[in-house]
N, C-alpha and C positions, 0 to 999 in steps of 0.2 A: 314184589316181596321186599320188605325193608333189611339192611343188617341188623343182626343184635346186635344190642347197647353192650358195651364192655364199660362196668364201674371200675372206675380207680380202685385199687384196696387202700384203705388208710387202717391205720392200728392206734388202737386208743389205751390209755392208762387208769381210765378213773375206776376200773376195779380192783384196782391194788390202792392200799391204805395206805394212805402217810399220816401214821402218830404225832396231831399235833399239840401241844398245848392248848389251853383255854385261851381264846382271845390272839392267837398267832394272827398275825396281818396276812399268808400266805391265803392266799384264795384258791385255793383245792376245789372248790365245789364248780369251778370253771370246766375244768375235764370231761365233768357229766353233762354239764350248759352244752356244752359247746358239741360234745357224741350226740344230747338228743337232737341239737340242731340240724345238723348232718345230714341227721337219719331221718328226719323228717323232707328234707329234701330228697332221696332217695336217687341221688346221683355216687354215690358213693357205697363202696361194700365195706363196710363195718364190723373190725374184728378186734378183740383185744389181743393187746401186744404179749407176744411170749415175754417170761423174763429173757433178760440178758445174760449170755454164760459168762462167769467170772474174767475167763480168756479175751471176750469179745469187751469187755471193759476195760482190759489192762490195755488193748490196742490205743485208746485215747489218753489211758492214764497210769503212772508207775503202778508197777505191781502189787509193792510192798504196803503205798498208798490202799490199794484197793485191799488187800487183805489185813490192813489195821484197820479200816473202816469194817468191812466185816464181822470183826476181832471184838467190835468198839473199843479198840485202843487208839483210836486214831488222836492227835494231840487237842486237845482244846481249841487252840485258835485255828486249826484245822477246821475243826466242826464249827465255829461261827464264822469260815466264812460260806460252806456249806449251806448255814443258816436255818436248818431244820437242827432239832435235837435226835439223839442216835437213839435207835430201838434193835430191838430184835425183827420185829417186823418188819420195819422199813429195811434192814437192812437184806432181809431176804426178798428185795424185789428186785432183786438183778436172778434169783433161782438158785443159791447157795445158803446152805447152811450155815456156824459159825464152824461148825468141826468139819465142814470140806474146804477151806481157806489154806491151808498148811500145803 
C-alpha cells in the first residue's frame, strides 16, 4: 500500500481585480496563466489567497503608509512608484475597507 500524496498548498491571486488602465504594460493575465498551469499539473493544492488584514501589512510597511494608501491619499509620487493607479477596489485587496483604516 502506497502513502498518500501530500500537495503543497500554494495560494493564488488572480481573482482579485487590479483596475488597470487601457494599454497598462502590467501583465495581470499572468496570475490566471500561470494557476491554470499548476492545476493542470495536479501536484499542487490550489486556493485563492485570503486578503491580507491591514495589521499583517503594516508588519512590512509603516502604518500610516498603508492607511493613506487605503485612504487614497497616499502622495503622488508614492503611487508611481507603486506603479498601479489607486482604486477602491484595488485597494480593498488586502480585506479593508476605506472607513476601517482609522
Amino acid at each position: 500500500m502506497s502513502e498518500p500524496t501530500i500537495k503543497p498548498r500554494l495560494f493564488c491571486t488572480d481573482h482579485q481585480v487590479i483596475p488597470l488602465p487601457e494599454g497598462h504594460e502590467f501583465p495581470v493575465d499572468k496570475y490566471g496563466i500561470l494557476r491554470r498551469f499548476l492545476g493542470q499539473k495536479d501536484f499542487f493544492r490550489l486556493e485563492p489567497a485570503p486578503p491580507a488584514e491591514r495589521e499583517i501589512v503594516e508588519l512590512a510597511h509603516d502604518g500610516e503608509y498603508v492607511r493613506s494608501f487605503l485612504r487614497g491619499s497616499l502622495a503622488s509620487a508614492a503611487m508611481r512608484r507603486i506603479g498601479f493607479p489607486w482604486s477602491e477596489e484595488g485597494s480593498r485587496g488586502n480585506g479593508h475597507h476605506q472607513n476601517q483604516t482609522h
